[in-house]
N, C-alpha and C positions, 0 to 999 in steps of 0.2 A: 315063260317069264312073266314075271306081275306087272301089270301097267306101274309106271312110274312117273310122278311128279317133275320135272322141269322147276325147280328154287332157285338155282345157285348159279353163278357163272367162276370159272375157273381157270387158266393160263393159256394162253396161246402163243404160239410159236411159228413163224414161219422159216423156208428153207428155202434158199435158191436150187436150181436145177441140181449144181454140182453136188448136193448135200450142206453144203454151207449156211450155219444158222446166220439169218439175214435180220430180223426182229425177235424180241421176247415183252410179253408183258402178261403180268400178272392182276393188273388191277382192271379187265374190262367191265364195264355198264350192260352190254347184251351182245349177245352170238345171236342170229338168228338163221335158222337152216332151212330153205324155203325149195322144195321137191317139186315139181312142173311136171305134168304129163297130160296134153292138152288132144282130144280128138276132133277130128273137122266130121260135118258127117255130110258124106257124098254120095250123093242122087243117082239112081241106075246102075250099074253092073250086070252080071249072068247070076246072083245068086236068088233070082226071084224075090229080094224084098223088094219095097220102092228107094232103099239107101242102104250102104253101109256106113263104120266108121272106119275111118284113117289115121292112125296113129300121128301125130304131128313130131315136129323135133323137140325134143328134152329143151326147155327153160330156166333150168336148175339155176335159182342164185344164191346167195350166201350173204349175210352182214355184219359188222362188228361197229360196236357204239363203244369209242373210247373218251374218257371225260381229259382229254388234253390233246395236243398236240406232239408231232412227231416228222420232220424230215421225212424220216425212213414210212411213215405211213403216205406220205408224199407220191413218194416211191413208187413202193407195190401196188398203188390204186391206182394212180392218175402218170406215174413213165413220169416222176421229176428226177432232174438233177440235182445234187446237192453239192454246193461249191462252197469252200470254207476260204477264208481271207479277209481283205478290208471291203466293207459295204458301206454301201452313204447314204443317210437317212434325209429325207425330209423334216422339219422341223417348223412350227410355227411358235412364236412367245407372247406374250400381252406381261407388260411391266410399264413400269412408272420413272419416266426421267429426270433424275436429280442433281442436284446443281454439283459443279466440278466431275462429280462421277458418272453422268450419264446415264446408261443401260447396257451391263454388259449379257451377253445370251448365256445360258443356264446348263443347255442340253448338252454340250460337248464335256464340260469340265463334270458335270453328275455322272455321265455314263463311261469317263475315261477313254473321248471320242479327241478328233480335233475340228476347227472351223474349217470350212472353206472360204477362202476368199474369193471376191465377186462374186455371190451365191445369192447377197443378202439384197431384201427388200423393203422397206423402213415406212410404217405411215402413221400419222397421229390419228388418234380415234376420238369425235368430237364426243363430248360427255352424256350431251342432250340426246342427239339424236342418233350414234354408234356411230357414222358417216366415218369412212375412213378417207382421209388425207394422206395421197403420197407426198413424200420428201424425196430431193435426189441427191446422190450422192456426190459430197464436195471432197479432196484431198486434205484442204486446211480451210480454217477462218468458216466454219459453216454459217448460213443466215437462218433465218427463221423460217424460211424455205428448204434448207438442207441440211447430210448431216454427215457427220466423217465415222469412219469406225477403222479399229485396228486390226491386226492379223487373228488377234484373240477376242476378237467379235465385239470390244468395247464400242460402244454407239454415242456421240456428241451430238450437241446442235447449237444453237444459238439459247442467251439464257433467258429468253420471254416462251421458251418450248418449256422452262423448269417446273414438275410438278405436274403435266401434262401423259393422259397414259400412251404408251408406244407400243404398235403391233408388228412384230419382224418376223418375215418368212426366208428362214435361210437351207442352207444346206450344213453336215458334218458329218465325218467318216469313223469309221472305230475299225481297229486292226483284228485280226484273228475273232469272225462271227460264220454267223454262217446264214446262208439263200438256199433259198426252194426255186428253182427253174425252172418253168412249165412251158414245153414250146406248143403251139398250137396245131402240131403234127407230129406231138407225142404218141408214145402208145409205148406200154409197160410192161414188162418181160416178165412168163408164169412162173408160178413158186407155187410148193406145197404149205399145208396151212395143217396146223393140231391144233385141235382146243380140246385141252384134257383138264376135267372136272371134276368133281363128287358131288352126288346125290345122296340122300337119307333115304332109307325102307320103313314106309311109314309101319308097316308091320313089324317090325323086329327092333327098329330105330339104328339099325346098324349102317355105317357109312357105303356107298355102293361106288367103283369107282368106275367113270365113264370119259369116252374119248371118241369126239369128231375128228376126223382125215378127211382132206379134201386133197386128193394125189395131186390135181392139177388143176392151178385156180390165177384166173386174169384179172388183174385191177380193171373196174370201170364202172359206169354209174356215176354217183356223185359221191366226192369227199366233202364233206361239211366242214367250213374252219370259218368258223360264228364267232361272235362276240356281241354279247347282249348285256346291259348295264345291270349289274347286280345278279347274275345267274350266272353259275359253271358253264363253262365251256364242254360243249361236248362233241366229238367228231364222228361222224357215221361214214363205215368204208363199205362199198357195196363190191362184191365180191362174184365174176361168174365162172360158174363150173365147166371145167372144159373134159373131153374126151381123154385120158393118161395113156402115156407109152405101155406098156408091157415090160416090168423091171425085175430082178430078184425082189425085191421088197413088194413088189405088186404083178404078181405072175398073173392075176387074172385081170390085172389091166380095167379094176372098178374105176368108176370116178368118185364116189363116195363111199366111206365106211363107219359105221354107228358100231362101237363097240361098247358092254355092259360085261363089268362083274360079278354078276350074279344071275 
């Protein structure tokens, strides 16, 4: 076969044990397939040199660079749970309180969340020097020291606070989301991995079709989940190669397979 150029990246798929497609994705950033075979060399023996080498154990890794985020990459790297239902976010606001209407919080009614009650925590921010000033919280009649809020997060005070900016750190919940769970004595159950691709024959210009199989592969390493101001997000899953059962589908029990059509 002609050496071949490495261009393109192309679909990957993973499988749980059972055969069960568990991920798809077609849009990755980089596959990289990284082959380990490391020798130690060991001093004396019967063979009359002064050393031989020692074959050490396979290091075989594997990585995929995806420019987003995914649960299910969660998952298969790093053993997350993924729980869907109501989750409660944190929230901070900076606004300005005005007279009769106060400040009411933002976050619940834009994301189609609700307040918590008792959550909140209210401080005025001096203009000159940021210095935040707590306020505490009154039921009614608040003073210039305190400040009332309702179930729907509207925030009062006294009217010498009017025009004045206000910083609130509360809580709010949103129904049907979803969490990543990561226990600290996780660890993530093997799945089979394809990443099936095409290459070009710079010779002929004809399309070549090519496919990684990794029979049997364990989350671990690092998952990347970055956020840098003004740059894509991109998530790197490191991937290690384990020893495969013996199956119909892999009678000779490879751990790796590099297949080319041509």
């Amino acid at each position: 076969m002609r050496p071949l150029v490495f261009d393109g990246v192309g679909t990957v798929s993973v499988y749980q044990t059972d055969g069960t497609l568990k991920y798809l994705d077609d849009k990755i950033s980089k596959v990289s397939l990284q082959l380990q075979l490391d020798w130690q060399k060991v001093m004396g023996g019967e063979s009359g040199y002064a050393f031989h080498y020692t074959a050490q154990d396979l290091a075989d890794k594997a990585s995929i660079e995806i420019p987003r985020f995914s649960t299910i990459l969660a998952e298969i790297s790093q053993g997350a749970e993924t729980e869907r239902g109501t989750v409660k976010f944190n929230e901070t606001e900076t606004g300005v309180l005005v007279a009769t209407d106060g400040y009411t919080v933002k976050a619940p009614a834009k994301y189609g969340g609700a307040f918590v009650v008792d959550s909140d925590k209210v401080f005025l921010k001096d203009e000159d020097t940021g210095e935040l000033v707590p306020l505490t919280r009154a039921a009614t009649a608040p003073t210039a020291n305190q400040y009332s809020i309702t179930a729907a997060g509207k925030i009062t005070t006294d009217v010498t606070n009017n025009g004045k900016v206000v910083v609130v750190t509360f809580a709010w919940t949103k129904e049907d989301s979803t969490k990543s769970k990561l226990s600290g004595k996780r660890r993530p159950k093997p799945f089979k991995l394809v990443h099936r691709f095409e290459l070009i024959d710079d010779a002929s210009g004809n399309p070549v079709p090519c496919q990684l199989t990794i029979w049997k592969a364990l989350g671990g390493g690092t998952l990347d989940v970055s956020q840098e101001r003004k740059k894509p997000t991109s998530n790197t899953m490191t991937l290690e190669i384990m020893e495969p059962d013996i199956s119909a589908d892999n009678p000779d029990g490879v751990a790796v397979e590099l297949i080319f059509g041509i």
